[in-house]
Each structure stands twice: as C-alpha cells, then as structure tokens.
N, CA and C of each residue as an Amber inpcrd file, in Angstrom:
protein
   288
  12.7690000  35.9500000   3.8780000  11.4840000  35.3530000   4.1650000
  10.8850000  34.7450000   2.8950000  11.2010000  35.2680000   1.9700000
  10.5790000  34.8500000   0.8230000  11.1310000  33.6420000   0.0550000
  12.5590000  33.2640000   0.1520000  12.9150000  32.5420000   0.1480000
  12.4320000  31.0600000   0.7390000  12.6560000  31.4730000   2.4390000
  11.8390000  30.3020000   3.7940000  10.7220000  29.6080000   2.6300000
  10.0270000  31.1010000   2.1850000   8.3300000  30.1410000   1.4770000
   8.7460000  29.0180000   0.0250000   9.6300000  29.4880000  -0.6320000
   9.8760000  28.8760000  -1.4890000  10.5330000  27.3130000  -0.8240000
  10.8680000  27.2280000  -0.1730000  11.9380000  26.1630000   0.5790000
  10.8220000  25.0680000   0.6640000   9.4370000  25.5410000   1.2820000
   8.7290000  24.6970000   1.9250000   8.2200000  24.2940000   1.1380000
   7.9500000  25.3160000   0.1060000   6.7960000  24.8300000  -0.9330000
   7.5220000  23.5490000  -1.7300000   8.9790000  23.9700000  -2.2920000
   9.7270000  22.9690000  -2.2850000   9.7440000  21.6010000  -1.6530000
   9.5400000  21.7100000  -0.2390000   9.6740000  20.2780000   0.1440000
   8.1090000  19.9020000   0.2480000   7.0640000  20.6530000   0.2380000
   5.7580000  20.4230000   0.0170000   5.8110000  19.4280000  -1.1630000
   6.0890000  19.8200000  -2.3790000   6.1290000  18.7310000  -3.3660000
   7.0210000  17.9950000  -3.1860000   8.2530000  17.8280000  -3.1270000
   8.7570000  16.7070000  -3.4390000   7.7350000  15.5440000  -2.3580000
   7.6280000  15.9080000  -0.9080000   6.4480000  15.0810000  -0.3850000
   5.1590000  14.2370000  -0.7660000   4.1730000  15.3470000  -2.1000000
   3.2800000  14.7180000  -2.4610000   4.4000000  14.1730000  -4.0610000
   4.8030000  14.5420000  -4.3500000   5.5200000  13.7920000  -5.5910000
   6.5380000  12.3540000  -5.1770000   6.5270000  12.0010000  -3.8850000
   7.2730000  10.9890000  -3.2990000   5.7840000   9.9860000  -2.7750000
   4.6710000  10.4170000  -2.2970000   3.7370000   9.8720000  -1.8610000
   3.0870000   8.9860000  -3.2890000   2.8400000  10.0470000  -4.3890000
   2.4830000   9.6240000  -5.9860000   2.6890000   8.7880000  -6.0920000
   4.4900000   8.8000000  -6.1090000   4.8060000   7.7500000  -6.9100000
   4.9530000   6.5470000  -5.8620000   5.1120000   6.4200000  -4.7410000
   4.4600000   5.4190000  -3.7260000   3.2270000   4.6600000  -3.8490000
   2.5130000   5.6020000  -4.2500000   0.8510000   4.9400000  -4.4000000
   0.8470000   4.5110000  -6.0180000   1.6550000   4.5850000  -7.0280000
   1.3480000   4.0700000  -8.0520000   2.2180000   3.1000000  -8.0640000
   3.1850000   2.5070000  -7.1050000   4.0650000   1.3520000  -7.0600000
   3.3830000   0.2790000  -6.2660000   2.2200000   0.6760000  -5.2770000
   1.1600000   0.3250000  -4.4220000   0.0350000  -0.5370000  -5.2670000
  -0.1690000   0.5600000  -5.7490000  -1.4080000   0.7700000  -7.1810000
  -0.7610000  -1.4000000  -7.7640000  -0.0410000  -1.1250000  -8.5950000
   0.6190000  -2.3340000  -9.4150000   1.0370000  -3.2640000  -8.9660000
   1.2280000  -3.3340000  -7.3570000   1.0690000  -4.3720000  -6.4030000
  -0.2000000  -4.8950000  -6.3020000  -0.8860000  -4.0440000  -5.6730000
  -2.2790000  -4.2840000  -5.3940000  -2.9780000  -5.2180000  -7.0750000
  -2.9990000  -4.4140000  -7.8950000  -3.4270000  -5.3050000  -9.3450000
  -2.7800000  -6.5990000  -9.2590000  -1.1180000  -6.7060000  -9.1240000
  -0.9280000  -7.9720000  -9.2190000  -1.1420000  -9.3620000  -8.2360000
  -1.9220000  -8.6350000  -7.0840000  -2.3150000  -9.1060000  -6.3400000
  -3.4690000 -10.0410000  -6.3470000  -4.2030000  -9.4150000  -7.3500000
  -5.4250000 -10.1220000  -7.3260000  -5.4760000 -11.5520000  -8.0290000
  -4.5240000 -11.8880000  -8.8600000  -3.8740000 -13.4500000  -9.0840000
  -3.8290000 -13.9250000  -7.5820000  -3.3400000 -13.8260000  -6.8470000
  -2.8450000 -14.3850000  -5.6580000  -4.5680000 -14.9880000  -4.7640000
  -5.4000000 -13.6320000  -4.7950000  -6.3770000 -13.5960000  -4.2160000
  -7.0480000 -15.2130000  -4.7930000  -7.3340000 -14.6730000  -5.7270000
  -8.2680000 -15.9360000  -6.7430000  -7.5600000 -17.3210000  -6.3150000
  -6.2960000 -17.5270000  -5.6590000  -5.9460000 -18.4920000  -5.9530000
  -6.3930000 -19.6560000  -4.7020000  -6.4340000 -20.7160000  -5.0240000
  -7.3070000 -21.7010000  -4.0170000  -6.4670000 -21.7370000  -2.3930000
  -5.0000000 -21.8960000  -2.8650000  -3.4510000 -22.4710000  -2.4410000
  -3.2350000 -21.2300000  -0.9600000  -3.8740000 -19.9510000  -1.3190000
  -3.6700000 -19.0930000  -0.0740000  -4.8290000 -18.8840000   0.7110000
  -3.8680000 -19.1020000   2.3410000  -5.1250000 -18.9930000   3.3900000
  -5.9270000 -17.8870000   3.4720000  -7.0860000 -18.0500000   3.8910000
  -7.9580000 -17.0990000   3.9900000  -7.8980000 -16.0970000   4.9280000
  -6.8440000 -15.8510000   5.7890000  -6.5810000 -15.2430000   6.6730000
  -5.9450000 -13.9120000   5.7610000  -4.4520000 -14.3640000   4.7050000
  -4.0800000 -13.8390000   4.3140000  -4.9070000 -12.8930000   3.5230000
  -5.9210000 -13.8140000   3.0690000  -6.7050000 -12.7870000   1.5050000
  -7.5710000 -11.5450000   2.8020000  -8.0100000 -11.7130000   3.7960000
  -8.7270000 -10.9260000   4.8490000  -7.7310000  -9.5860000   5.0400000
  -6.6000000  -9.8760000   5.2610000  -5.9570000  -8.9550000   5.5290000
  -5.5030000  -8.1370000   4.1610000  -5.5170000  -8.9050000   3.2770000
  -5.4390000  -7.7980000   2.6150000  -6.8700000  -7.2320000   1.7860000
  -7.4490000  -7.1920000   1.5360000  -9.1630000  -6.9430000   2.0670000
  -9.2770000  -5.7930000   3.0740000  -8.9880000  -6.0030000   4.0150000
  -9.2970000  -5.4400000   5.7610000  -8.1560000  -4.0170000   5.1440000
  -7.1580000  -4.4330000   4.6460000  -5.8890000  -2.7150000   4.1790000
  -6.6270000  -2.1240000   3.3980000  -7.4050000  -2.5740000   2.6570000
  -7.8440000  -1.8020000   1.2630000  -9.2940000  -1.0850000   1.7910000
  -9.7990000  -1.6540000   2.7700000 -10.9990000  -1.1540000   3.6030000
 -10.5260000  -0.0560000   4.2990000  -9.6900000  -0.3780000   5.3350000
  -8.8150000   0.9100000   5.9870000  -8.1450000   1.8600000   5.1800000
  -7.5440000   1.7910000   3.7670000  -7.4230000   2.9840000   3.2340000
  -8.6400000   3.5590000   2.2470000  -9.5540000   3.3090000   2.3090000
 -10.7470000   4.3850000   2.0300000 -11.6520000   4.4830000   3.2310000
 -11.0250000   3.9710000   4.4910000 -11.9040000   4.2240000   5.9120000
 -11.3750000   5.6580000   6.0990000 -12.6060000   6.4290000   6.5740000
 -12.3830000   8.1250000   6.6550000 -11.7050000   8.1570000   8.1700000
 -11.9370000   6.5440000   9.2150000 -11.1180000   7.1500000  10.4500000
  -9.7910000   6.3150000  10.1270000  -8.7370000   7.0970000  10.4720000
  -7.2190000   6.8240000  10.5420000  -6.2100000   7.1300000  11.8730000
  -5.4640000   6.4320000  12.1600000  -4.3910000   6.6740000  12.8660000
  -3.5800000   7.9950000  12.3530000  -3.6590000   8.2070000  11.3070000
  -3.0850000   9.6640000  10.9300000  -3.8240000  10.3050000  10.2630000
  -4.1170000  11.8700000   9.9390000  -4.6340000  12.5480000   9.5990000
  -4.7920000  11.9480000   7.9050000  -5.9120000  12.2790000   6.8320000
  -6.2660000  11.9570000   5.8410000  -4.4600000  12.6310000   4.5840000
  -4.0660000  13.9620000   4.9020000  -3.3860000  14.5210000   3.9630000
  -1.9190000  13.4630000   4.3200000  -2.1000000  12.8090000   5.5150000
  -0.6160000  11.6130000   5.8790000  -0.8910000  10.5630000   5.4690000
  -0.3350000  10.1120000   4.3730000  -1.0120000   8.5670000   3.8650000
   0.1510000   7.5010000   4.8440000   0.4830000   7.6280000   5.7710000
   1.8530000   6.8730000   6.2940000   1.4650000   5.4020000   6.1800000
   0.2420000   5.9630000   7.5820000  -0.5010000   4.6430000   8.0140000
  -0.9960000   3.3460000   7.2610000  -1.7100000   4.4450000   5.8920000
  -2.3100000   3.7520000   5.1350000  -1.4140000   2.6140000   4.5170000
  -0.4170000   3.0130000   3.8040000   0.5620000   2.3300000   2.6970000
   1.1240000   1.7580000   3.9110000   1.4470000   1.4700000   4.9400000
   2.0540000   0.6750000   6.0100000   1.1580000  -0.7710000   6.1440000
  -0.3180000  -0.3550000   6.0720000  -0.7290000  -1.4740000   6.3130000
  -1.3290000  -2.4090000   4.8390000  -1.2280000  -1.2780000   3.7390000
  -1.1840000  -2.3330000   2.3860000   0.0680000  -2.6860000   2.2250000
   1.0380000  -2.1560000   2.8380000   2.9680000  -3.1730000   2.7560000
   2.6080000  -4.3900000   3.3180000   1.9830000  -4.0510000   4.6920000
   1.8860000  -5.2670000   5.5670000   1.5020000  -6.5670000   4.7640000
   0.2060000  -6.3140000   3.9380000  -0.7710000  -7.1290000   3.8400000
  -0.2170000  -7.9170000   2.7430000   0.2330000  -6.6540000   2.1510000
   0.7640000  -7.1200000   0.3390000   2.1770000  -8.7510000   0.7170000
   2.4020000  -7.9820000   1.9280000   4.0160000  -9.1750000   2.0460000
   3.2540000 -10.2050000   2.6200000   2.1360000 -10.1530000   3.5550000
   1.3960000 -11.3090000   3.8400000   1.3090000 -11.9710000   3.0290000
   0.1280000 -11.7680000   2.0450000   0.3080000 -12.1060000   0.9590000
   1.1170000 -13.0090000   0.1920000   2.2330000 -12.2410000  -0.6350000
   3.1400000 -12.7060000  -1.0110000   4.0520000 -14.2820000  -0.2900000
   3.7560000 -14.1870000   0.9640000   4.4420000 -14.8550000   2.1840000
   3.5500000 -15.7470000   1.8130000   2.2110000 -15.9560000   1.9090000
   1.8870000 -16.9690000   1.8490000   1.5480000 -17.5630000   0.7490000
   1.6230000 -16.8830000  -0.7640000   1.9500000 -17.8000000  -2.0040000
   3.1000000 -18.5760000  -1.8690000   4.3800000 -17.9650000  -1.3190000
   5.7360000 -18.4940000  -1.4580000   5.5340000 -19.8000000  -0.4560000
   4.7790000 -20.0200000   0.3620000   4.4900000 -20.9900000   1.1580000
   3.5870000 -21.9920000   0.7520000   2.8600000 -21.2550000  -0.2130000
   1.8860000 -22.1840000  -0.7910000   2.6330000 -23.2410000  -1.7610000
   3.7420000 -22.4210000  -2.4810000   4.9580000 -23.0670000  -3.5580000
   4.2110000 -22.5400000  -4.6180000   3.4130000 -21.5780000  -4.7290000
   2.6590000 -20.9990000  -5.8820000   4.0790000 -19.8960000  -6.5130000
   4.0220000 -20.4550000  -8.1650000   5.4250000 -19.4010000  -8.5030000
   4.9970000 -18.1630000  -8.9180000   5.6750000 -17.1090000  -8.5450000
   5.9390000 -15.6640000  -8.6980000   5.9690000 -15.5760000 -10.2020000
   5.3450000 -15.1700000 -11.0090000   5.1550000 -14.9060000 -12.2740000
   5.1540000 -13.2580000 -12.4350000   6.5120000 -12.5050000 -12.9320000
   6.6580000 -10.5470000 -13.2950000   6.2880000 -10.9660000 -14.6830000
C-alpha cells in the first residue's frame, strides 16, 4: 500500500511538471505573439481569438475543472496557430 501512494504521487508530478513546462512553452508563444498582434497585415478576427483564449484562461468558468488546464492550452494552441496562419497568409516573415 505504501508503495500504491508513492506511485501516484509519482505520477502526480510528473503531471504538474509536464503541465509547467507546457505553460512556459505557451508562456513564449504567447510573448512572441504580440509582434503579430501589433501588426496591420492580420485580420481582426484572428487577433479576437486570440484575445477571447487569453480571456478564457483566466475565466473562473471552464469546460474542465480549474486543477485540468486541458481546455485551457487547447484553446491558446487553437488561437496561437490562428494566428500564426494568418501572418503566413498575410506573407508577414516568421522572424525566431
């Protein structure tokens, strides 16, 4: 039995230590994002949506419970590739 507890606690972290480092790969998207925002060349639809993700992840109601970030980072992926989708459409170049 004592073992069982160690197991979980085990996969307890690697969970929030997999979520971390999710949200700090999120995190450096989101920053490099904000070039994109400013820029004249992307529709305004796009900049909304990603706006509208960043609203929904500090909105207290969620499709999943607050300790499940699933939802959240699903819909800043969404937004972030919107995004991205529509610089590459704009012909605006990708500058790492």
């Amino acid at each position: 039995m004592h073992t069982e507890m160690w197991m979980v606690v085990a996969v307890a972290a690697a969970l929030i230590a997999t979520t971390v480092v999710l949200a700090g790969v999120l995190l450096i998207k989101v920053v490099r994002a904000r070039r994109l925002l400013r820029d004249a060349g992307i529709p305004v639809e796009n900049k909304m949506a990603f706006w509208g993700a960043l609203i929904y992840l500090a909105s207290p109601v969620d499709l999943l419970p607050d300790p499940v970030f699933l939802d959240d980072i699903g819909f800043l992926l969404l937004a972030l590739r919107s995004l991205q989708t529509a610089a590459d459409s704009a012909g605006l170049a990708r500058r790492r």
